[in-house]
py3Dmol code that shows the C-alpha trace and the ligand (Angstrom):
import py3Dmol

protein = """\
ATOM      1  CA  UNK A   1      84.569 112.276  96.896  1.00  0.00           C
ATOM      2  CA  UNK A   2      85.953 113.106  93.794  1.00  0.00           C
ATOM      3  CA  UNK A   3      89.207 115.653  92.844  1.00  0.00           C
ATOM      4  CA  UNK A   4      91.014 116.685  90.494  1.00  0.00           C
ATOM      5  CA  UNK A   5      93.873 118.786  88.965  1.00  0.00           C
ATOM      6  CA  UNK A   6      96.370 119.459  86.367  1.00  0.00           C
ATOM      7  CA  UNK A   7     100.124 120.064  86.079  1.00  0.00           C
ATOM      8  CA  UNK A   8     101.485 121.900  83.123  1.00  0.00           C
ATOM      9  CA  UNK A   9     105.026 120.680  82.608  1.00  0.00           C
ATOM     10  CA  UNK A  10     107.817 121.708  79.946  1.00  0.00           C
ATOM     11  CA  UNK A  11     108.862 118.889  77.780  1.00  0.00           C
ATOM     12  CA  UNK A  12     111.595 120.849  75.100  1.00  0.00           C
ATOM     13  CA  UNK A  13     109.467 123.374  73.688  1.00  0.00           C
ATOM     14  CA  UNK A  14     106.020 121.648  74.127  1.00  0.00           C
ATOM     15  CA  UNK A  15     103.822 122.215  76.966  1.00  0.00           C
ATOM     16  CA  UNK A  16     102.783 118.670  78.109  1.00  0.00           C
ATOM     17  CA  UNK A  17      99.721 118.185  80.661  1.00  0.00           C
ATOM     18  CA  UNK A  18      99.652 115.714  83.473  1.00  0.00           C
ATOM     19  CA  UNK A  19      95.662 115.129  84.685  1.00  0.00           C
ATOM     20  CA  UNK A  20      95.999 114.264  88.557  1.00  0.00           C
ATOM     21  CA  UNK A  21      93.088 113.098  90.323  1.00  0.00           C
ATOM     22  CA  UNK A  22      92.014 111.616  93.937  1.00  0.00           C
ATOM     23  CA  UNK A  23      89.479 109.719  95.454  1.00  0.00           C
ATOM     24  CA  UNK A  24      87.752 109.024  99.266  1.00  0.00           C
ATOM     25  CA  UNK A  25      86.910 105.513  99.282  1.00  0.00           C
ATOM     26  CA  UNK A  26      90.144 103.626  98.604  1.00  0.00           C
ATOM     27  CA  UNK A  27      92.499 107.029  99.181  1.00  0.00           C
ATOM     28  CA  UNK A  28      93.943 106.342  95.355  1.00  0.00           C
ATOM     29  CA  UNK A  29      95.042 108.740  93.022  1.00  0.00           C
ATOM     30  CA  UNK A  30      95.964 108.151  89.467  1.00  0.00           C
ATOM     31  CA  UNK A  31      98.039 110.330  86.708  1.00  0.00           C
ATOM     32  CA  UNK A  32      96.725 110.631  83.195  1.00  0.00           C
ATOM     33  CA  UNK A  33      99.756 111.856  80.785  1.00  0.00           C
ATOM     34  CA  UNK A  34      99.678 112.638  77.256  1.00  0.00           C
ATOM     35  CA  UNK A  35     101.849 110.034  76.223  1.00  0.00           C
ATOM     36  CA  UNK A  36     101.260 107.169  74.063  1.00  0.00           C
ATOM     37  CA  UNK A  37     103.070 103.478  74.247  1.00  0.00           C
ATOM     38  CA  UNK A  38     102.428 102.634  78.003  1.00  0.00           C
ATOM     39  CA  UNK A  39     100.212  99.916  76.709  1.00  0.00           C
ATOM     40  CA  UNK A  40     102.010  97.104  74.809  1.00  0.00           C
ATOM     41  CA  UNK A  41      99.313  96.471  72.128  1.00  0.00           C
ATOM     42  CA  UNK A  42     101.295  94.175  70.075  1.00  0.00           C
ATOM     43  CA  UNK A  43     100.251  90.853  68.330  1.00  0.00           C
ATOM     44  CA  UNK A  44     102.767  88.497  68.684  1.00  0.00           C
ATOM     45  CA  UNK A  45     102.473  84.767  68.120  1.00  0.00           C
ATOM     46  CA  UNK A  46     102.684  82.377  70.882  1.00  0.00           C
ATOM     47  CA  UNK A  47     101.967  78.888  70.358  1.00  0.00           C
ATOM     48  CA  UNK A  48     104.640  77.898  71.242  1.00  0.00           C
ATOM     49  CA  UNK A  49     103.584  78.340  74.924  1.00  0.00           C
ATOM     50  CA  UNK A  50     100.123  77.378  73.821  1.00  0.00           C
ATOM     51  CA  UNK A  51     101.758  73.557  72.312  1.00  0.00           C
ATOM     52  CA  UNK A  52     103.493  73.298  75.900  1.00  0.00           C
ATOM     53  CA  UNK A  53     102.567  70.217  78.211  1.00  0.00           C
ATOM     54  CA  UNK A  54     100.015  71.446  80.264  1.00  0.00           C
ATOM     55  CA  UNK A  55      98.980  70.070  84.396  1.00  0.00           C
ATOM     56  CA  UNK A  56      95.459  71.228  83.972  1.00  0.00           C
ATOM     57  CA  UNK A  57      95.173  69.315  80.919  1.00  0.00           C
ATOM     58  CA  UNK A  58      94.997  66.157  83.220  1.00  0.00           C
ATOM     59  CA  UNK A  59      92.468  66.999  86.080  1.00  0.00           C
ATOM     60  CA  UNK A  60      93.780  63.563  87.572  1.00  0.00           C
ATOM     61  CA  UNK A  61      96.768  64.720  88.428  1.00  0.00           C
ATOM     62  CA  UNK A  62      95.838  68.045  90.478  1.00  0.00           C
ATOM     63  CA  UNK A  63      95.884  68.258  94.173  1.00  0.00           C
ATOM     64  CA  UNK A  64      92.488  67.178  95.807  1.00  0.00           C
ATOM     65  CA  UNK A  65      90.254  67.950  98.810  1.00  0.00           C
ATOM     66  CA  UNK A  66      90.559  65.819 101.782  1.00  0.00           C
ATOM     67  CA  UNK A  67      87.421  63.768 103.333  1.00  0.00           C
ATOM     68  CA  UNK A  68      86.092  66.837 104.872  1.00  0.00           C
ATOM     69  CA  UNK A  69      85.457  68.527 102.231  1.00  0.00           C
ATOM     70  CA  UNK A  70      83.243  65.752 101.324  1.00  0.00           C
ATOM     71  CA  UNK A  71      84.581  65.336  97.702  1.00  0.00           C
ATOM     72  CA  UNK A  72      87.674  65.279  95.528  1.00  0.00           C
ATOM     73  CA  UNK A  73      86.873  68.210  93.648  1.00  0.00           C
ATOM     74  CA  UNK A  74      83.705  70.319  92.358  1.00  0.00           C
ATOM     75  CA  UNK A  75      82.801  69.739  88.491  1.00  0.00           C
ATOM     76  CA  UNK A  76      80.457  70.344  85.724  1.00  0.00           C
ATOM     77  CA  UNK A  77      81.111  69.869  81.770  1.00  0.00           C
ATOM     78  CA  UNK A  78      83.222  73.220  81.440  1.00  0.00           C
ATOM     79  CA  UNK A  79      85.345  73.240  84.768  1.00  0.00           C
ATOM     80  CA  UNK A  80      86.673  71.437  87.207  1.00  0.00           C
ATOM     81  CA  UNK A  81      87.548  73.340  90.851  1.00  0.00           C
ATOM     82  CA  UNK A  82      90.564  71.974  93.295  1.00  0.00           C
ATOM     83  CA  UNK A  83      93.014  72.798  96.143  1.00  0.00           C
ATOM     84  CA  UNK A  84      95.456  75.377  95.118  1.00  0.00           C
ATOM     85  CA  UNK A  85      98.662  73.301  95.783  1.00  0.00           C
ATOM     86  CA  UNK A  86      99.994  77.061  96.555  1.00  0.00           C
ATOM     87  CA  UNK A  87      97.545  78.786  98.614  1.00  0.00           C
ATOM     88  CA  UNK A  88      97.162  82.393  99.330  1.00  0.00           C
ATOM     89  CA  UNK A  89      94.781  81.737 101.974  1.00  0.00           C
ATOM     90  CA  UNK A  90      93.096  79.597 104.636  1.00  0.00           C
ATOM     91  CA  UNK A  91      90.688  78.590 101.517  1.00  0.00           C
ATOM     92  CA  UNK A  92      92.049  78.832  98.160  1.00  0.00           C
ATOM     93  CA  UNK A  93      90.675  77.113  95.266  1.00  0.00           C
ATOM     94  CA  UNK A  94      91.407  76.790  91.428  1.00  0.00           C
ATOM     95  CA  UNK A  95      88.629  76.617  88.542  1.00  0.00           C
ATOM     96  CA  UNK A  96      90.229  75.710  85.222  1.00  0.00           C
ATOM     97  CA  UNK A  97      88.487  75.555  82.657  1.00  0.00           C
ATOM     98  CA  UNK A  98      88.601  72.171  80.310  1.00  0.00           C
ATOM     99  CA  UNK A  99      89.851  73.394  77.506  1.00  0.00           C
ATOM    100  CA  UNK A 100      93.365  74.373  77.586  1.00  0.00           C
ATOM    101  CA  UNK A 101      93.698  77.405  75.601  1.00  0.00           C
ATOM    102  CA  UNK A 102      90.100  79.396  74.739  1.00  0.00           C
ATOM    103  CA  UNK A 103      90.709  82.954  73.226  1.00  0.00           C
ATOM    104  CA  UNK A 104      89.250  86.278  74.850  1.00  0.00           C
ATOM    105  CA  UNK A 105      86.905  86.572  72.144  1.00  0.00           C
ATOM    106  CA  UNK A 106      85.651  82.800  72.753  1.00  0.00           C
ATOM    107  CA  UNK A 107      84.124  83.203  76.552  1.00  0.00           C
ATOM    108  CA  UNK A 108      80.823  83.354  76.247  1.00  0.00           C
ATOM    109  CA  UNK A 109      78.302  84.114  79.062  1.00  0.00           C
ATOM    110  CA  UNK A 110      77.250  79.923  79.478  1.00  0.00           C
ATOM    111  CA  UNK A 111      81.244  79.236  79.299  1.00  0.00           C
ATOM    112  CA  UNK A 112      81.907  82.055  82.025  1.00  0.00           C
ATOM    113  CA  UNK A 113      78.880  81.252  84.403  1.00  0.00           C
ATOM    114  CA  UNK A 114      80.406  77.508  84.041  1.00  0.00           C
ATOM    115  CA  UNK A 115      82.981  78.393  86.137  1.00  0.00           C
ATOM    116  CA  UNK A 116      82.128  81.138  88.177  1.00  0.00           C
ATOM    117  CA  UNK A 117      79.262  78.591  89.447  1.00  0.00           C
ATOM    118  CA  UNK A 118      81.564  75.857  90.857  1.00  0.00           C
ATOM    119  CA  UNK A 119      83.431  79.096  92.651  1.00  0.00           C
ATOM    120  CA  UNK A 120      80.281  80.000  94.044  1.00  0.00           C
ATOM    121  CA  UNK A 121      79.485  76.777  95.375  1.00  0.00           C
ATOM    122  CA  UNK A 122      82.668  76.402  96.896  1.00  0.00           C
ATOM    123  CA  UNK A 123      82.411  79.635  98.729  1.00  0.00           C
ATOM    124  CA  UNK A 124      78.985  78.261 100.187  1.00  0.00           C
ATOM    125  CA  UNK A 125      80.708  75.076 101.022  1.00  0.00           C
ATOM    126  CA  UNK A 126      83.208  76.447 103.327  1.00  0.00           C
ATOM    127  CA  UNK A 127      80.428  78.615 104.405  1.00  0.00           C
ATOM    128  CA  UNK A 128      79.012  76.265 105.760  1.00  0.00           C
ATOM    129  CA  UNK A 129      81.978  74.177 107.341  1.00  0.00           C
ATOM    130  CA  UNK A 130      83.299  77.132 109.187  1.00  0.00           C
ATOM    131  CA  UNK A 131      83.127  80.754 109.807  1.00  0.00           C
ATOM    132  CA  UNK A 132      83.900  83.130 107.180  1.00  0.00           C
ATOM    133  CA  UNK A 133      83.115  86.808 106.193  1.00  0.00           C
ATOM    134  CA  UNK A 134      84.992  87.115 102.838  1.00  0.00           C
ATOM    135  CA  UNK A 135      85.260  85.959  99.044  1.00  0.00           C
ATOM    136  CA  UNK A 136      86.923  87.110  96.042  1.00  0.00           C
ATOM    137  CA  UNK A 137      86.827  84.994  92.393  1.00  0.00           C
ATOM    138  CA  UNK A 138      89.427  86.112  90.811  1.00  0.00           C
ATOM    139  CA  UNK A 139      91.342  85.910  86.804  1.00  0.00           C
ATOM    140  CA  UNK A 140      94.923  86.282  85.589  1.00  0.00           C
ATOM    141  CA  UNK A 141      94.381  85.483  82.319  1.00  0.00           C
ATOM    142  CA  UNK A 142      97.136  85.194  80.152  1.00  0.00           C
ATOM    143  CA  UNK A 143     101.154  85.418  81.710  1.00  0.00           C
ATOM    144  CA  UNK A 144     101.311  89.668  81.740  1.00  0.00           C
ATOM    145  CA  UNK A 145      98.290  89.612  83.750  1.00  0.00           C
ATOM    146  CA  UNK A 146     100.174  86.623  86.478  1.00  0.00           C
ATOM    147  CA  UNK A 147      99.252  83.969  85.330  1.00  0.00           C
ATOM    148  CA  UNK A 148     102.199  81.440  85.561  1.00  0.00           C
ATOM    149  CA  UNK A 149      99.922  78.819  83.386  1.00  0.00           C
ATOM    150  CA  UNK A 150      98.793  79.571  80.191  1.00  0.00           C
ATOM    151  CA  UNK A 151      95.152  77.320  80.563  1.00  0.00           C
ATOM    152  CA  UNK A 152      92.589  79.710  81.687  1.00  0.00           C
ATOM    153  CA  UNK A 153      91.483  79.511  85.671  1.00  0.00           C
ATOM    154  CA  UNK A 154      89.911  81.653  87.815  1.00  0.00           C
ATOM    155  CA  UNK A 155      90.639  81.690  91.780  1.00  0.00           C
ATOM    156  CA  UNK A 156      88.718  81.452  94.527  1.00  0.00           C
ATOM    157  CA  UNK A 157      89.784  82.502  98.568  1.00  0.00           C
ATOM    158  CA  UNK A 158      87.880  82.095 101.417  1.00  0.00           C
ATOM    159  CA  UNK A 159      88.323  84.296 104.486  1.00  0.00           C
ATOM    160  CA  UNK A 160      88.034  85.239 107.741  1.00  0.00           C
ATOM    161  CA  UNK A 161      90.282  88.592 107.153  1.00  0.00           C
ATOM    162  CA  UNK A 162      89.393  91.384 104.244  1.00  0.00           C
ATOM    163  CA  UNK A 163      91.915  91.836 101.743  1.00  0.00           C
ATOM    164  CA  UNK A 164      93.282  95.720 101.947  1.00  0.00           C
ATOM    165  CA  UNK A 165      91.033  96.513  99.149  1.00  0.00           C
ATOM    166  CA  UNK A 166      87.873  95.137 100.748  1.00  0.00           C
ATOM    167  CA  UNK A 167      89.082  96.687 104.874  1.00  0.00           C
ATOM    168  CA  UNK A 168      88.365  99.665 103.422  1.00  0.00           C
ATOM    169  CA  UNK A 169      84.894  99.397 102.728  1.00  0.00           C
ATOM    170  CA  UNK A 170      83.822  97.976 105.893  1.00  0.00           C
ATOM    171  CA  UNK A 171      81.400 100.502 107.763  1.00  0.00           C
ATOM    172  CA  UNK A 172      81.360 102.959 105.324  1.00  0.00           C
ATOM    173  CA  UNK A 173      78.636 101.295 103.001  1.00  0.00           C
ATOM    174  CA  UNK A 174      76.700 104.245 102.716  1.00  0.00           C
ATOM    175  CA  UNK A 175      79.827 106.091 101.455  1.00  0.00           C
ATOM    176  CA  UNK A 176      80.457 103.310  99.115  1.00  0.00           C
ATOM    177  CA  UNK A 177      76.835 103.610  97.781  1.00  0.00           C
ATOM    178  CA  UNK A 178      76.938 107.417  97.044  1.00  0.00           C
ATOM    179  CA  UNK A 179      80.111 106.526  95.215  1.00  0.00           C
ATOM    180  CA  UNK A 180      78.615 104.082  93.221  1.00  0.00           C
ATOM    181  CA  UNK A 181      75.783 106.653  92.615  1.00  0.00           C
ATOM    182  CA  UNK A 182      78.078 109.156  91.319  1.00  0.00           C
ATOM    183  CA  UNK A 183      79.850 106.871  89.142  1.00  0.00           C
ATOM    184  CA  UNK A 184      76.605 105.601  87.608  1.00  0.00           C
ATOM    185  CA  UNK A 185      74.966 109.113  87.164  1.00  0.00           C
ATOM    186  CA  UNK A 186      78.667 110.262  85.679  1.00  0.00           C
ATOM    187  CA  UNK A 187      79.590 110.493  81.866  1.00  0.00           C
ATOM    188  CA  UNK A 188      82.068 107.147  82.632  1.00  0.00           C
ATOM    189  CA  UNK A 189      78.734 105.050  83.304  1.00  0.00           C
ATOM    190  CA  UNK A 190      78.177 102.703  80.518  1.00  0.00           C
ATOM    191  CA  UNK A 191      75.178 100.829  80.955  1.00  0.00           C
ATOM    192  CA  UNK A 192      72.829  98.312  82.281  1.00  0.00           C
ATOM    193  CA  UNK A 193      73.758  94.774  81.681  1.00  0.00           C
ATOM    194  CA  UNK A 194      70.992  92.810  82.919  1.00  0.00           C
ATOM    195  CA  UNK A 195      71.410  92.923  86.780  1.00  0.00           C
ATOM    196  CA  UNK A 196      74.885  94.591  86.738  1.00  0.00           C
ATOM    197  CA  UNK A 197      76.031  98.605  86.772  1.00  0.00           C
ATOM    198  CA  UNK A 198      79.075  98.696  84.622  1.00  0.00           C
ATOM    199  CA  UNK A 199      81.187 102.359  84.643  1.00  0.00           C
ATOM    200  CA  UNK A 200      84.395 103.236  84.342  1.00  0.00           C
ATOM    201  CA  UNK A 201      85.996 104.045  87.918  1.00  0.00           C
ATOM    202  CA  UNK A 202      86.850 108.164  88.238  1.00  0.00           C
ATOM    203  CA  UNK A 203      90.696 106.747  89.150  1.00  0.00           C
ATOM    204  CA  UNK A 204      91.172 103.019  87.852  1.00  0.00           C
ATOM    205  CA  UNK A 205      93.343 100.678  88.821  1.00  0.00           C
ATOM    206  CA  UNK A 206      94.317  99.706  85.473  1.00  0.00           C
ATOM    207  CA  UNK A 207      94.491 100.181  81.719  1.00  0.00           C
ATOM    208  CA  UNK A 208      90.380 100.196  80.064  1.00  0.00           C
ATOM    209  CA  UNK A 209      88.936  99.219  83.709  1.00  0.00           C
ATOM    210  CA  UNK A 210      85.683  98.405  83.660  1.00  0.00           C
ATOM    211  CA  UNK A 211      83.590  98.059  86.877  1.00  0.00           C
ATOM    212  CA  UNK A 212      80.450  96.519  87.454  1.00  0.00           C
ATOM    213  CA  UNK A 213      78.123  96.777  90.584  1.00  0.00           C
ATOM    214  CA  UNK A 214      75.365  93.825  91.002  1.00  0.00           C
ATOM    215  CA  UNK A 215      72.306  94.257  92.443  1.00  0.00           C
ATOM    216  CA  UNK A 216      70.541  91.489  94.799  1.00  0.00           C
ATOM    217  CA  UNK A 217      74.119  89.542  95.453  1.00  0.00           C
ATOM    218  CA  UNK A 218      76.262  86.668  94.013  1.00  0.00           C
ATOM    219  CA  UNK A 219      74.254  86.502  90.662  1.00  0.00           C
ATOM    220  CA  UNK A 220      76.350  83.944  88.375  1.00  0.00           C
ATOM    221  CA  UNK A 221      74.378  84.843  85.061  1.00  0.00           C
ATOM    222  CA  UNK A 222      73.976  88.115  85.104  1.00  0.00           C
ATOM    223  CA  UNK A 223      77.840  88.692  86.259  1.00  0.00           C
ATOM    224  CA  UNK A 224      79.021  86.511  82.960  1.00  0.00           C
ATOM    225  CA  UNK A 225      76.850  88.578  80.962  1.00  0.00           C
ATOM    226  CA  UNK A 226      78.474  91.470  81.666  1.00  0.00           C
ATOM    227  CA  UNK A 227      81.835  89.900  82.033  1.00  0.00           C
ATOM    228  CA  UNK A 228      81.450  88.506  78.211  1.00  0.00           C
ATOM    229  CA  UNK A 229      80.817  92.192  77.219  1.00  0.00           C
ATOM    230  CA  UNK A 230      83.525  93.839  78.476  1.00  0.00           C
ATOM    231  CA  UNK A 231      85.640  90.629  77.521  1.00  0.00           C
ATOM    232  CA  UNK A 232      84.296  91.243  73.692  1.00  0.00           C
ATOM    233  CA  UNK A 233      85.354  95.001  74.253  1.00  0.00           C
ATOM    234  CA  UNK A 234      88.850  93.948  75.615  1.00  0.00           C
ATOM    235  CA  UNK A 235      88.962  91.755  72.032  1.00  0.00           C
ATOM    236  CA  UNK A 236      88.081  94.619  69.775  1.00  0.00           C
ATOM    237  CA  UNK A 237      90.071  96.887  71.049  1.00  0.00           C
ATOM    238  CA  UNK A 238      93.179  94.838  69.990  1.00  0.00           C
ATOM    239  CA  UNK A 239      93.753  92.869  74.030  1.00  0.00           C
ATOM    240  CA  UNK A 240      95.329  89.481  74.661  1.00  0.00           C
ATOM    241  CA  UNK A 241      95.790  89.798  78.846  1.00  0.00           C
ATOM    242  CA  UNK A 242      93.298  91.244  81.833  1.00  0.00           C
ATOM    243  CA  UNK A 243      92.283  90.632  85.488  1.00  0.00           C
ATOM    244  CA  UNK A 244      89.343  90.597  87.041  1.00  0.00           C
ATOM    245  CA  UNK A 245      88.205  90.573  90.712  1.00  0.00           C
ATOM    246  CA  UNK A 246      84.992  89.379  92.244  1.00  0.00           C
ATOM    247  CA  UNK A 247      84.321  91.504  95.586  1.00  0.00           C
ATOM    248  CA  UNK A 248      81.817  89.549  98.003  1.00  0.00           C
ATOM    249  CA  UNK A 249      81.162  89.669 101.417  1.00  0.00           C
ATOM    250  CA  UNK A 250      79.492  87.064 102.832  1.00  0.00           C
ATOM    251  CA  UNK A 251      77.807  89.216 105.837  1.00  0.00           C
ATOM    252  CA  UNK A 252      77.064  91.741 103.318  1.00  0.00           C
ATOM    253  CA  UNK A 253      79.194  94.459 104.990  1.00  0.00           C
ATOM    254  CA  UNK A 254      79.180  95.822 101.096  1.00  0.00           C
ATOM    255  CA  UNK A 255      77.453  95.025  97.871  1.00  0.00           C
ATOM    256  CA  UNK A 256      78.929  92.907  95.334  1.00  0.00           C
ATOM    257  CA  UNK A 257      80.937  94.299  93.118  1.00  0.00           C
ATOM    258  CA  UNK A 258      84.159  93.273  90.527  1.00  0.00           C
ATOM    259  CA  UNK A 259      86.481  95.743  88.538  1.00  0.00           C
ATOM    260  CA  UNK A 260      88.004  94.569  85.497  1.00  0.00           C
ATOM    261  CA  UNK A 261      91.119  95.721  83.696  1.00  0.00           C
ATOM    262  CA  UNK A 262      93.511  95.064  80.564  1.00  0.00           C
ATOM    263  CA  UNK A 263      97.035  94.124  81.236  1.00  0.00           C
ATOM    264  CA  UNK A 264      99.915  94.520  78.473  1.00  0.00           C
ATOM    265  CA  UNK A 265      99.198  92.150  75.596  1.00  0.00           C
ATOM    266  CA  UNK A 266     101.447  88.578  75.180  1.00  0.00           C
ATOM    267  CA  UNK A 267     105.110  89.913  74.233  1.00  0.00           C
ATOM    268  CA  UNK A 268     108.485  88.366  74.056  1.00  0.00           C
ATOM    269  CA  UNK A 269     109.951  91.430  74.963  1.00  0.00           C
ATOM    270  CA  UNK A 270     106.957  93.805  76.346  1.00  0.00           C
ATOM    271  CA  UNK A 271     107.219  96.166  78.793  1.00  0.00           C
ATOM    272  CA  UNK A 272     105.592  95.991  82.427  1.00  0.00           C
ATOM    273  CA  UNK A 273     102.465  98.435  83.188  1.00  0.00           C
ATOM    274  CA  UNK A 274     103.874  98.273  87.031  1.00  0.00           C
ATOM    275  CA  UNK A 275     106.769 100.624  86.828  1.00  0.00           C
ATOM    276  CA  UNK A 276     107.858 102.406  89.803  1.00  0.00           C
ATOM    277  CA  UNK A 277     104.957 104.887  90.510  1.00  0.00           C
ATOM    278  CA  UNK A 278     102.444 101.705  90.412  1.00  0.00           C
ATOM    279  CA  UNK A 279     104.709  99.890  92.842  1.00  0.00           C
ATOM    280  CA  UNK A 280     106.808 101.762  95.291  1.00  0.00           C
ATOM    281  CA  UNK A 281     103.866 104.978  95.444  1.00  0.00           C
ATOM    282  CA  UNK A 282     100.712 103.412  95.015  1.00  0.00           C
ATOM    283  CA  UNK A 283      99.993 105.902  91.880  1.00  0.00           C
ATOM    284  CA  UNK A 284      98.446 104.248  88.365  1.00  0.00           C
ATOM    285  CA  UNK A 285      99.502 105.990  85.605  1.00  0.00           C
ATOM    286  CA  UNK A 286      97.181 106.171  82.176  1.00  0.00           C
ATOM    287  CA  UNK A 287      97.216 107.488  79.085  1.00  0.00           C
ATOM    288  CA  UNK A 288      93.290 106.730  77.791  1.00  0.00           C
ATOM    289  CA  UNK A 289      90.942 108.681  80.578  1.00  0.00           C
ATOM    290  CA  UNK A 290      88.738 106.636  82.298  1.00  0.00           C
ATOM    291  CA  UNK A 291      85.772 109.094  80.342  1.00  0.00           C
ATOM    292  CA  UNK A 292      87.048 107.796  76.923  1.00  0.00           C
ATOM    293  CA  UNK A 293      86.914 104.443  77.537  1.00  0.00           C
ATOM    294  CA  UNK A 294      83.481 104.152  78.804  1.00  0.00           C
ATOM    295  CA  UNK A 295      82.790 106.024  75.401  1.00  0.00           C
ATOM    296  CA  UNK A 296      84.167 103.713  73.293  1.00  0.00           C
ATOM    297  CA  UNK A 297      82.733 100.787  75.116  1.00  0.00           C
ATOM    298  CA  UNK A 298      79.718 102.464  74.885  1.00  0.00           C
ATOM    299  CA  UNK A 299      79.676 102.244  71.229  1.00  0.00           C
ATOM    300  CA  UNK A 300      81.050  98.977  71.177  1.00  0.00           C
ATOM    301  CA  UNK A 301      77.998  98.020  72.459  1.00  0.00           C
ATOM    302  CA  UNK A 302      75.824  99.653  70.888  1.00  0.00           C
ATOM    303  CA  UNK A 303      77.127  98.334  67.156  1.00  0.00           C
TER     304      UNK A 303
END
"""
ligand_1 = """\
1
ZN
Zn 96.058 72.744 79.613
"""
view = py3Dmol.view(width=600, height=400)
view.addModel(protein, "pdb")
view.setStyle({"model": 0}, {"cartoon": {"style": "trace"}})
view.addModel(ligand_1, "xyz")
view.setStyle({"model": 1}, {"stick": {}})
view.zoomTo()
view.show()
């Protein structure tokens, strides 16, 4: 399930050591080198973005559903949920939040599960108007993670086809459960958060990735719980940008899970974490192990 090896390579006079390692579910592999700087951990101002005019600011205005859907949009007191007016799939919904700019360190569990509620009811709402086997909720927060608008929303599609990520867990969920066994029973698991698993994956897909596996479904609470944690982690550690992504499956063909990573931090002038190994050979390089982070969340959470 799980390999690994090391390169030694000259760099001048210094030997420098490249960590290489491989796993069976998703076929990944990852590098860990020794260098430091391929995170931009800078803290530079922004408000001017933050001051800018703002379309979620005026739920009004946003596209709506039509008169099948059976109303205009899906709301509570923290979010409001519409048609993306770009979708990426058959169903694709927005969730913004109300407020237009809330810092990483602000989302609490209640102002998470706020949001992540309306997505789950809209997943059950096209469940029930037509046939679908997949769901993801997903978050760019912040532009270096993709967001192209600064006012925090998560979004929601609605399948009939896996993304490439999810293909690859269908009929292997036994496989997928030993994995998640190993992970928990490895030195990267972290801890219990109510319902939720959370460990750091043996090869990540990103910087300080933190995965959680939920027991007994699509549990709203208990996934903001542990969401606010690792949030709170991402804001001590010095972070301004991350992603997250919701797994479901709505035959459960496998359990539901979500991985969440840091992206480079709010910079006039940063530099990408997708370089050419990332993009063009499907390699993540790191420079914090995977075994160090859960560590240090560990003891974030434990202070
Ligand atoms: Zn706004």
């Amino acid at each position: 399930m799980f390999h690994r090896w090391f390169e030694e390579a000259m760099a001048g006079e210094e030997i420098r050591r490249i960590e290489i390692r491989k796993e069976e579910i998703w076929g990944r592999r990852c590098r860990i080198i020794e260098r430091k700087g391929l995170e931009y951990t800078g803290m530079e101002d922004f408000n001017e973005l933050v001051k800018r005019p703002c379309i979620f600011c005026n739920p009004e205005k946003v596209s709506k559903f039509g008169e099948d859907f059976g109303t205009t949009m899906l709301e509570n007191d923290e979010a409001f949920l519409f048609p993306n007016i770009s979708p990426y799939a058959r169903h694709s919904g927005v969730c913004a939040f109300r407020k237009h700019y809330i810092k990483i360190d602000e989302f609490t569990p209640s102002l998470i599960a706020k949001n992540l509620e309306l997505g789950s009811r809209y997943i059950d709402k096209i469940g029930k108007m037509e046939e679908v086997r997949f769901a993801s909720i997903s978050w760019n927060y912040m532009m270096p993670a993709g967001a192209s608008i600064l006012h925090p929303h998560t979004q929601i599609l609605v399948d009939r086809h896996p993304t490439v990520y999810m293909e690859k867990l269908l009929g292997r969920r036994e496989e997928f459960e030993r994995y998640i066994e190993m992970e928990v029973e490895s030195e990267r698991f972290i801890g219990r958060v109510g319902k939720v698993l959370l460990f750091t994956p043996f090869v990540p897909y990103g910087y300080n990735e933190v995965g959680g596996i939920v027991e007994e479904g699509l549990q709203i609470d208990e996934i903001s719980k542990a969401l606010a944690k690792i949030l709170s982690y991402y804001s001590a550690i010095g972070r301004n940008s991350f992603n997250v992504s919701i797994y479901i499956s709505l035959e459960d063909e496998f359990p539901v899970h979500f991985r969440c990573i840091t992206r480079q931090n709010m910079g006039k002038y940063y530099r990408n974490d997708v370089a050419f190994l990332e993009r063009l050979h499907e390699e993540v390089v790191l420079e914090r192990s995977p075994e160090e982070v859960a560590e240090d969340m560990r003891n974030h959470l434990n202070c």
